[in-house]
PDB file of N, CA, C and O in Angstrom, chain B, residues numbered from 101:
ATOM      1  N   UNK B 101       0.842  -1.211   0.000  1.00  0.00           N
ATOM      2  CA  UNK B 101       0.000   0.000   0.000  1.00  0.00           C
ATOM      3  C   UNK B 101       0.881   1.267   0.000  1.00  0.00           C
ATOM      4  O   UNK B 101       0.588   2.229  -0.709  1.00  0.00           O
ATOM      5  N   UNK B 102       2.044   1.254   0.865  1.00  0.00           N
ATOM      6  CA  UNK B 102       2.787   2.041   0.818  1.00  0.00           C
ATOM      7  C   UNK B 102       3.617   2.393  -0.498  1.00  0.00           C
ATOM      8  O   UNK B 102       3.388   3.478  -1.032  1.00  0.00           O
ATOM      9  N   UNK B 103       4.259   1.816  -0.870  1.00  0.00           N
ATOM     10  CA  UNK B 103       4.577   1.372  -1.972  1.00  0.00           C
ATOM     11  C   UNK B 103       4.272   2.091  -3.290  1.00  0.00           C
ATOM     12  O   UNK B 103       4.949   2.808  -4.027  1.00  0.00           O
ATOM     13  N   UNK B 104       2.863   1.590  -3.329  1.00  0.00           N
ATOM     14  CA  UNK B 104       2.003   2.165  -4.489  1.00  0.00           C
ATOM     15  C   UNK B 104       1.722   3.349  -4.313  1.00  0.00           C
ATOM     16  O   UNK B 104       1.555   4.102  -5.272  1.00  0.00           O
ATOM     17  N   UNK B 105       1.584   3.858  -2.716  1.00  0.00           N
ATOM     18  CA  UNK B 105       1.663   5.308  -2.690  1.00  0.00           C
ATOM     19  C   UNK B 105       2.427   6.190  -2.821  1.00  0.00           C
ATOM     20  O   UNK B 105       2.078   7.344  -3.074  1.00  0.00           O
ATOM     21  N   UNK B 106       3.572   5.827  -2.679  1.00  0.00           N
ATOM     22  CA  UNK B 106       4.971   6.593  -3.250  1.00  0.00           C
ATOM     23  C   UNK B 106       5.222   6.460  -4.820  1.00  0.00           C
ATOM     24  O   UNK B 106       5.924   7.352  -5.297  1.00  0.00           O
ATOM     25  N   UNK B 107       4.786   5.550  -5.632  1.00  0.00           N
ATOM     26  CA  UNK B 107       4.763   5.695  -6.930  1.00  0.00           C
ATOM     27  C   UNK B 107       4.394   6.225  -7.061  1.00  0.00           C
ATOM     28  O   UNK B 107       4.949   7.183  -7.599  1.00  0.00           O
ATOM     29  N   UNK B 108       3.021   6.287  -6.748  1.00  0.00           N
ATOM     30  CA  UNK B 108       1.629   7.654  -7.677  1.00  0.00           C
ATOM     31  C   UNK B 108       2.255   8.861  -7.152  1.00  0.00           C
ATOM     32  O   UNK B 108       2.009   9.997  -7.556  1.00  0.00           O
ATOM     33  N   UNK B 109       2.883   8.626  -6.448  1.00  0.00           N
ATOM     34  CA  UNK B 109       3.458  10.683  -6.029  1.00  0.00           C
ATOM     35  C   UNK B 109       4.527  10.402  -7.305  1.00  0.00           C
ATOM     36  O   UNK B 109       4.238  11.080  -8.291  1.00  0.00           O
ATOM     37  N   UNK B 110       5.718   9.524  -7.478  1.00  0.00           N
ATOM     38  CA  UNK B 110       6.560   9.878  -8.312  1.00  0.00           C
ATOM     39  C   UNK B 110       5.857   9.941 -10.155  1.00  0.00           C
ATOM     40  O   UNK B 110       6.223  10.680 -11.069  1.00  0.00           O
ATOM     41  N   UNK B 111       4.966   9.058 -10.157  1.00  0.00           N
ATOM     42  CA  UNK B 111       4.213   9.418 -11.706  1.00  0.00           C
ATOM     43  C   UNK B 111       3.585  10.726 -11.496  1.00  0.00           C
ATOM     44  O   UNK B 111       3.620  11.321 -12.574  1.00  0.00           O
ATOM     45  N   UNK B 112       2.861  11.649 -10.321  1.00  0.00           N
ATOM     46  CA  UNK B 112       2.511  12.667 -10.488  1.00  0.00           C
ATOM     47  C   UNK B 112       3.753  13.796 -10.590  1.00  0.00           C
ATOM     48  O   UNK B 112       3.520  14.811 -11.246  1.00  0.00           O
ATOM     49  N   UNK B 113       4.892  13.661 -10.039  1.00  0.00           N
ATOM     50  CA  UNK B 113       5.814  14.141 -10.199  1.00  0.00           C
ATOM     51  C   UNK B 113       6.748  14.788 -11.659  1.00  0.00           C
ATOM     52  O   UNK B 113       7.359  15.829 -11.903  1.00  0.00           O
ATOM     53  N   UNK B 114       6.391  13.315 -12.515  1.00  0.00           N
ATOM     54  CA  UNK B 114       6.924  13.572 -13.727  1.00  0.00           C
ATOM     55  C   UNK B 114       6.191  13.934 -14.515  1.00  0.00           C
ATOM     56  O   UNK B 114       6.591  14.252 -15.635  1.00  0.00           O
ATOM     57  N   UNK B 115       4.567  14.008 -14.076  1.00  0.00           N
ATOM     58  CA  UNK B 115       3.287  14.369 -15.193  1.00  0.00           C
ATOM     59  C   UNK B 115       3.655  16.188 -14.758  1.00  0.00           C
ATOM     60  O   UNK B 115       3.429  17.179 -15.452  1.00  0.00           O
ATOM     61  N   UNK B 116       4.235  16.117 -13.475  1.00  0.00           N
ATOM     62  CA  UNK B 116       4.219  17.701 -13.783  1.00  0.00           C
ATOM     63  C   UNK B 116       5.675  18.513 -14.061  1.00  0.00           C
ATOM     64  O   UNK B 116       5.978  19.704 -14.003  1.00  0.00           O
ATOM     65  N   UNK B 117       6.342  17.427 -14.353  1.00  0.00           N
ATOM     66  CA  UNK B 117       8.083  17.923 -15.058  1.00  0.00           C
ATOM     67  C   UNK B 117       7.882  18.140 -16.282  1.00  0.00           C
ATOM     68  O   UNK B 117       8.546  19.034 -16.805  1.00  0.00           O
ATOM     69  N   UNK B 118       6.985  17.446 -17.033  1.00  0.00           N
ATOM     70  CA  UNK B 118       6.625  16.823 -18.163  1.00  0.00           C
ATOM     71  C   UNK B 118       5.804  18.518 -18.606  1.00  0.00           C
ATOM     72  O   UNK B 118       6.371  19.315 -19.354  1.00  0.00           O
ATOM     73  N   UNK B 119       4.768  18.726 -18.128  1.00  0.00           N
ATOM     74  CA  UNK B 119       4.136  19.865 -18.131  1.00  0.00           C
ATOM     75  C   UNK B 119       5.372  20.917 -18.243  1.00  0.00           C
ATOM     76  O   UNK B 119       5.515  21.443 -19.347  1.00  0.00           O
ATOM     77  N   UNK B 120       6.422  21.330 -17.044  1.00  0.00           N
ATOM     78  CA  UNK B 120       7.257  22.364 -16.766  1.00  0.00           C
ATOM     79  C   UNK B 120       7.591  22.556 -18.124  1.00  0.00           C
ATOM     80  O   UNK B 120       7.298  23.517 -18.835  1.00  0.00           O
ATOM     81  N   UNK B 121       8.586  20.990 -18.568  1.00  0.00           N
ATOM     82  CA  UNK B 121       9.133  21.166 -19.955  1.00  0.00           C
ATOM     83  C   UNK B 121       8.556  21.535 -21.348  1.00  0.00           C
ATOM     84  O   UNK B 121       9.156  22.180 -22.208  1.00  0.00           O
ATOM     85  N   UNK B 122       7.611  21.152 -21.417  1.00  0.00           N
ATOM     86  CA  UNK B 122       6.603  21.808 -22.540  1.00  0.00           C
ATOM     87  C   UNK B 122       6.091  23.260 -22.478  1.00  0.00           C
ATOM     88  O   UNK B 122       5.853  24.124 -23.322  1.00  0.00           O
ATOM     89  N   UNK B 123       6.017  23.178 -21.120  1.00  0.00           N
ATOM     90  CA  UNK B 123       5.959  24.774 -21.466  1.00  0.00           C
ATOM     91  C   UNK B 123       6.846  25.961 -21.340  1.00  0.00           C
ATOM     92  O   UNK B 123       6.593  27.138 -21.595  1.00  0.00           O
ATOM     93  N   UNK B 124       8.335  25.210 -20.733  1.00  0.00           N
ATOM     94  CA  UNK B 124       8.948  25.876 -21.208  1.00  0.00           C
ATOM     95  C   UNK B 124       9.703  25.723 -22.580  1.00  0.00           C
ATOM     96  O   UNK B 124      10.422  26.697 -22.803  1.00  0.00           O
ATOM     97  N   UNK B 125       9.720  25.021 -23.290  1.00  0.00           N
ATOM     98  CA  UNK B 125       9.833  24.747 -24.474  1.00  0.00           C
ATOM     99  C   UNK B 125       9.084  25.209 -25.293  1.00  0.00           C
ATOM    100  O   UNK B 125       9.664  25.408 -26.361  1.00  0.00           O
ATOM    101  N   UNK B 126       7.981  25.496 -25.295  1.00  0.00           N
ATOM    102  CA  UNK B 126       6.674  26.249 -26.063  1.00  0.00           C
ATOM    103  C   UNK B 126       7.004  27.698 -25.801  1.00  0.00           C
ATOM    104  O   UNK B 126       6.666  28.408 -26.749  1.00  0.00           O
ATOM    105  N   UNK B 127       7.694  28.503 -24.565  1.00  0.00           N
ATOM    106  CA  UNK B 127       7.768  29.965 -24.661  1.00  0.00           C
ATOM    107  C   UNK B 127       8.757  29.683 -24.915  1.00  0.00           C
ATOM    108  O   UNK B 127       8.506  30.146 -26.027  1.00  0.00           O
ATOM    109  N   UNK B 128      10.218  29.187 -25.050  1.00  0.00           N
ATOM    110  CA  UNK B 128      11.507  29.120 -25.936  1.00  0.00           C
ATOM    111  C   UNK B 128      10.925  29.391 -27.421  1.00  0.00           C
ATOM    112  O   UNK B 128      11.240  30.470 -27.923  1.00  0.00           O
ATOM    113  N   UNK B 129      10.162  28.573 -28.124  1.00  0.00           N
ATOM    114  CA  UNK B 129       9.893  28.646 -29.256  1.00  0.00           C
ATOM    115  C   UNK B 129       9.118  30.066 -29.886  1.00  0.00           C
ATOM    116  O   UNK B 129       9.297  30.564 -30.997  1.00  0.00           O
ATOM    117  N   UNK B 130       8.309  30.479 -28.918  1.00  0.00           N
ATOM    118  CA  UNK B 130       7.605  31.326 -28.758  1.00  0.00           C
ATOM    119  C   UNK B 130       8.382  32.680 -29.083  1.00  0.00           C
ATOM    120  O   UNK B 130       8.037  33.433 -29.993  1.00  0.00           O
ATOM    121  N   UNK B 131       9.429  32.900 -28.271  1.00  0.00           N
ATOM    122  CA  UNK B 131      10.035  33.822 -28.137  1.00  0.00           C
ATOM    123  C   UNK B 131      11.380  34.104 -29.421  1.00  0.00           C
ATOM    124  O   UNK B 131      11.907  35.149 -29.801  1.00  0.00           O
ATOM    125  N   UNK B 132      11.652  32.297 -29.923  1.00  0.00           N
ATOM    126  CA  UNK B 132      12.616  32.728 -31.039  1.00  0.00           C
ATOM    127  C   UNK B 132      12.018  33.031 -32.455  1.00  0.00           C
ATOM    128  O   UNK B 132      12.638  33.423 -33.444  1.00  0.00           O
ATOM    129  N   UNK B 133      10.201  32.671 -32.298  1.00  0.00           N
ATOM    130  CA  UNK B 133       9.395  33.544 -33.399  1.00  0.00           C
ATOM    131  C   UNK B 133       9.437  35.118 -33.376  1.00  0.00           C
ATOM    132  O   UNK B 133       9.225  35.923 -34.283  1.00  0.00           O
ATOM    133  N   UNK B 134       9.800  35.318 -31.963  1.00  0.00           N
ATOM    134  CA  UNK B 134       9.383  36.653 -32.101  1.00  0.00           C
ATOM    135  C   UNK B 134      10.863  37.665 -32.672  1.00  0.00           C
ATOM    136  O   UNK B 134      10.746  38.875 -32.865  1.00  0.00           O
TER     137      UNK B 134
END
């Protein structure tokens, strides 16, 4: 139980690294349009 609860924190972890990087990658791109 424990276990599985420390995974789902580390998959929520990378669902929101995952997010960071896209969006900072999207205003990188953003910004070398401009």
């Amino acid at each position: 139980m424990v276990e599985n609860k420390s995974l789902e924190n580390e998959n929520q972890v990378k669902v929101q690294d995952d997010k960071i990087l896209s969006t900072y990658l999207l205003a990188n791109s953003f910004i070398f349009l401009l």
